[in-house]
C-alpha positions, 0 to 999 in steps of 0.5 A: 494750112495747119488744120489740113495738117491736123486733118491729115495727121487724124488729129483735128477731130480730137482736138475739136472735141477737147476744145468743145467743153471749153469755147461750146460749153457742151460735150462733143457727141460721137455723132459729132466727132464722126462728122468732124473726122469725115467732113473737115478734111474734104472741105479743107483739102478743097479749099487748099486746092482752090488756092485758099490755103491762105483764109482763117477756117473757124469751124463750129462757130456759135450764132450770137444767143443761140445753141445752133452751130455753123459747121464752117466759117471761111473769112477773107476777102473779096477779089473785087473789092478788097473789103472782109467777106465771110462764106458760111459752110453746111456740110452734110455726108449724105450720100443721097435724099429725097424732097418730101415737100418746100423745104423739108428731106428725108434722107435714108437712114437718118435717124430723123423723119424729116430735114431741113433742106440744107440750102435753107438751113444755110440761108436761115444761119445768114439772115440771122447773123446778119440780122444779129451783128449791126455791123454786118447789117450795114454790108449784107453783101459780105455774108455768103452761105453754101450747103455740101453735100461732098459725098452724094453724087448729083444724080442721087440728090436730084430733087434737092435742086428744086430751090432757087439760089441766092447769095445766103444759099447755094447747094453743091455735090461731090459732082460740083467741085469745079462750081464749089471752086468757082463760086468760092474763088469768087467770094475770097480772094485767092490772092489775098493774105494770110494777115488780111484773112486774120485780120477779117476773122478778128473783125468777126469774133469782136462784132458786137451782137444786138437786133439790127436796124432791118430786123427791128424795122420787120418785126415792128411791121410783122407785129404791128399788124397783129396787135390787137392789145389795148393795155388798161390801168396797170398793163399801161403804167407797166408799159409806160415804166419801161419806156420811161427806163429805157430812155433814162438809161442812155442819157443818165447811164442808169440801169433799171430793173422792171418787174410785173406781177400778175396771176393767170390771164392778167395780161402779162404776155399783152404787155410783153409783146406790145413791148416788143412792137412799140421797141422796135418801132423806135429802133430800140434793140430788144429780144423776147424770151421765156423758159418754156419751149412750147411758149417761145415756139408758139410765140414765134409761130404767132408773132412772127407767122411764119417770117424767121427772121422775126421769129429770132427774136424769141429766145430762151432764158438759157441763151445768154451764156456768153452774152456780152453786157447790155447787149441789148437796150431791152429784154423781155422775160415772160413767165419770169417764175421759170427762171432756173439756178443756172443755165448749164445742164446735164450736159455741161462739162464739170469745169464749165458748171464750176464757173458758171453763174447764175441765169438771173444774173445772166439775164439783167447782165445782158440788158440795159433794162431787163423786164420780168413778168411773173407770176409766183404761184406759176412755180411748177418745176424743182429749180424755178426760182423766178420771184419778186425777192430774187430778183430784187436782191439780184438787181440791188446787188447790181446797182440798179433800180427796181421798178414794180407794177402789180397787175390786178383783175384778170382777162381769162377766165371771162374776165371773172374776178370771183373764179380767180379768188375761188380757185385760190381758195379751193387749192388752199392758195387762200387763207379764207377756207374753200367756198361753193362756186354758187357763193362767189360768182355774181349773177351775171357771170357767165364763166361756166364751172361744172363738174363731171361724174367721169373723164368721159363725162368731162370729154363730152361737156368739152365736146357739147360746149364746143358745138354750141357755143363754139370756140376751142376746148382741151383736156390737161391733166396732173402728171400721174401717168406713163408718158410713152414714146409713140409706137409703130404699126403698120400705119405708121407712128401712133401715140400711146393710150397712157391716160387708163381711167376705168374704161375710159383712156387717152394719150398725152400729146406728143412728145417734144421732137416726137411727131405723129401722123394726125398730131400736133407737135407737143408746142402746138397742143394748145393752139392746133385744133388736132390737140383735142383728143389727146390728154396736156400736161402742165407743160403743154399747157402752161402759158396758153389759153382756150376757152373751154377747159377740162381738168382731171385731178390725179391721185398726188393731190386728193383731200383729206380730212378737209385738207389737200394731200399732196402724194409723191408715189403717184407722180409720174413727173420724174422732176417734181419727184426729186423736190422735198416734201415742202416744196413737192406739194407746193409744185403740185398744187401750183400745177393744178392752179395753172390748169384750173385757169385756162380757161376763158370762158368755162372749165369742168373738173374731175377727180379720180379719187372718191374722196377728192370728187365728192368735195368737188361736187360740193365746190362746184355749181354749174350756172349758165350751162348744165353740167353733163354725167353729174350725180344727181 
């Protein structure tokens, strides 16, 4: 076997690295590298000594639209029945673990709290090929996963045994062999050919990739039962458009882009998901996809309640790369205003950046009818460039057809048309000066705006609205402070008071990847009820709704000579701090656009600047319900 070879010679992990940059676009990471180096050869060697010296071994093989990597893939047939059979290998060099609790290990040492258990793993990367090559949809049977754990001895993985087996997932130690060798034996054919084993892994790396059959016939039944969207007026001609485009593209071969504007609560994310439903009721290949993490991740946790496989249908605009064209019937960009330059990173090899494209490219490339849903005023960060002209220009350029809906009204806020124009005007979003709230809501509007006199103030009108009138309540604020990494105590992690008002002060939510006892994961600051308490930022906050909603406006964006200033030297947001003047007060403002309209059915601000206060004061007028800590 020429990787055993290599293995042997000390090469194979080198040269994996140098192959990195070229077939993952990433830079092998030490960890990565170390892993290679003493991983490969066990797996390689046992495979030469099962007599399956003979299979094609494609290691780190990227899953179709996906960052996440399958350390091993052997191809070749099966003994039975001659047909391709592919096992896919998760190696871990765990000496030994522990089950914390169902699917999750802790692993002395790691780096990480908590893991995935590695049978589980293994079994979520097969359904999701499965369920992402429609040619292996049709023979699930040929798919295969194993988990090993070639250093741990048995005794000291015990109670990673606690699973039940299946075809998708089976676990072995460095006490199995004999069963590694059995089971493998049984999977691929031992006196099968190395032209036959070629042959299976061609068939592999040229399967087309798109939601498969199955998969579309779970999501349309996992997200039929939660849909609750009646779409009205223009949310209905928006859905109609795409269905319409959709099947004017396989009988004409036409290609049509469709863009949806609407402001904040006008109903985009309610199109976009009944999108997805009704498309994949009909069969229809299609994904969902965003550029916010906390917003996929909370889609996947709503739509998909807990199911996976339907969860693999929510996706990030960056996984595209190396898509192939129109793979898809239908894709789904929501928030299409965080649509960056490029998908690469900071990580991105130089030659990889140099002949990458464009995402807005990558994006309508990808499908027969690309989707866009945006707002243009929702632009928070450097690099967004999400908009009506881009996007049209890109389609046009393509040769496609451009479709428009522009959604009017709005059902945040109480369904208040007046706040929305309020808070267009009060930000200067508005060419009309600002205007008291008592000038613009009618009499019977319920949608309560207030101010408080402190951030403790606004906390406890939050608190008093959520005991009396029930619902969900969530102070965000503009990016003006420290974000720490949570600290240790004796107790255990616990998050930082960064938010310093006074005497008054909170914690940001948690950061991403950061858990903490008693806190939500940053995703789920909107929705999980353990969010109240701590302080969202616009990226926790954007995308999401509650009902009552409190806003402290920081020291980058105070008025002025009765105009609105925005100030860089009080931003703590390392990314909006590199935009240049124009666009740095425009981010900010559009920030607090964002946070002002949360809201759905009230929202009490708070400035830390005198100055910015007192003109608040005078914007604001609280109707139905009382404001609390108001200066008399």
């Amino acid at each position: 076997m020429d990787l055993l070879d290599e293995a042997k010679a000390d090469r194979l992990h080198t040269l994996l690295s140098e192959q990195a940059g070229f077939q993952l676009d990433a830079r092998a990471s030490a960890g990565e590298v170390r892993s290679w180096r003493r991983s490969l050869p066990v797996l390689l060697t046992d495979l030469v000594d099962a007599g399956l010296g003979h299979v094609e071994v494609l290691l780190e093989h990227k899953l179709p639209h996906s960052p996440k990597r399958v350390d091993a893939v052997l191809c070749g047939t099966h003994p039975r029945t001659g047909a391709s059979s592919y096992v896919l290998v998760e190696l871990k060099q765990w000496s030994q673990a522990e089950l914390v609790a169902y699917d999750l290990v802790h692993v002395p040492g790691h780096s990480a709290d908590v893991l995935l258990h590695p049978v589980e793993q293994v079994r979520r990367y097969c359904h999701y090929l499965v369920d992402s090559t429609p040619a292996l949809a049709a023979r699930p049977d040929a798919v295969h996963g194993i988990a090993y754990l070639h250093n741990a001895r048995a005794s000291l993985v015990a109670s990673l045994t606690q699973y039940t087996p299946s075809e998708y997932g089976r676990l072995f130690t460095l006490d199995d062999k004999a069963a590694l060798v059995e089971q493998l034996r049984a999977r691929l054919d031992p006196d099968g050919s190395r032209d036959a084993a070629l042959a299976a892994a061609d068939d592999f790396l040229g399967f087309e990739h798109a939601p498969s059959k199955p998969l579309l016939t779970l999501a349309a039944k996992e997200i039929r039962e939660r849909e609750q969207f009646v779409l009205l007026d223009e949310q209905k001609v928006a859905f109609e458009l795409v269905l319409l485009a959709v099947d004017r593209a396989r009988a004409a071969n036409t290609r049509t882009v469709v863009v949806v504007l609407g402001g904040p609560g006008s109903g985009k994310s309610a199109i976009a998901l009944s999108l997805v439903g009704d498309l994949a009721r009909r069969g229809r290949t299609v994904h969902h996809a965003t550029g916010s993490s906390a917003f996929t991740r909370s889609l996947r946790k709503i739509a998909g309640r807990g199911n996976s496989r339907v969860q693999n249908l929510f996706k990030y605009f960056n996984n595209y790369t190396s898509a192939g064209p129109r793979d898809l019937d239908v894709l789904v960009c929501d928030e299409a205003h965080r649509i960056r330059e490029t998908s690469v990173n900071r990580f991105t090899r130089r030659e990889v950046r140099e002949r990458a494209g464009r995402q807005i490219d990558e994006l309508i490339d990808v499908a027969w009818v690309p989707v866009f849903l945006l707002d243009e005023h929702q632009t928070v960060r450097p690099g967004e460039m999400g908009s009506l002209r881009e996007i049209t220009a890109a389609a046009e350029a393509k040769g496609c057809a451009v479709d428009v809906v522009r959604l009017h009204g709005q059902f945040r806020c109480g369904g208040s048309a007046a706040y929305d124009t309020w808070v267009e005007r009060l930000l200067g979003l508005d060419p009309v000066p600002p205007t008291p709230w008592s000038h613009l809501a009618d009499s019977d509007d319920e949608f309560a705006v207030t101010t408080a006199e402190s951030p403790a103030a606004l906390e406890a009108w939050l608190s008093a609205q959520q005991a009396q009138h029930g619902g969900t309540a969530r102070l965000a604020a503009g990016y003006c402070w420290t974000w720490s990494d949570p600290v240790s105590t004796a107790d255990g992690k616990r998050l930082v008071d960064d938010v310093v008002i006074g005497d008054w002060s909170r914690p940001w939510n948690a950061k991403p990847e950061k858990r903490v006892p008693d806190a939500p994961e940053s995703y789920y600051w909107a929705s999980d009820p353990r969010g109240f308490g701590q302080v969202g930022c616009i990226y926790t906050a954007q995308g999401f709704e509650y009902d009552w909603a409190g806003v402290i406006l920081g020291p980058d964006f105070v008025r002025r000579n009765g105009r609105w200033v925005a100030r860089r030297e009080h931003s703590r947001d390392p990314a909006v701090k590199k935009a240049d003047e124009l666009h740095f007060a425009a981010l900010i403002r559009n920030t607090y656009k964002v946070l002002l309209t949360r809201g759905m059915r009230g929202v009490g601000v708070f400035s830390t600047d005198p100055e910015t206060q007192e003109f608040l004061e005078k914007m604001t007028v609280a109707r139905s319900r009382d404001a609390v800590g108001r200066r008399p």
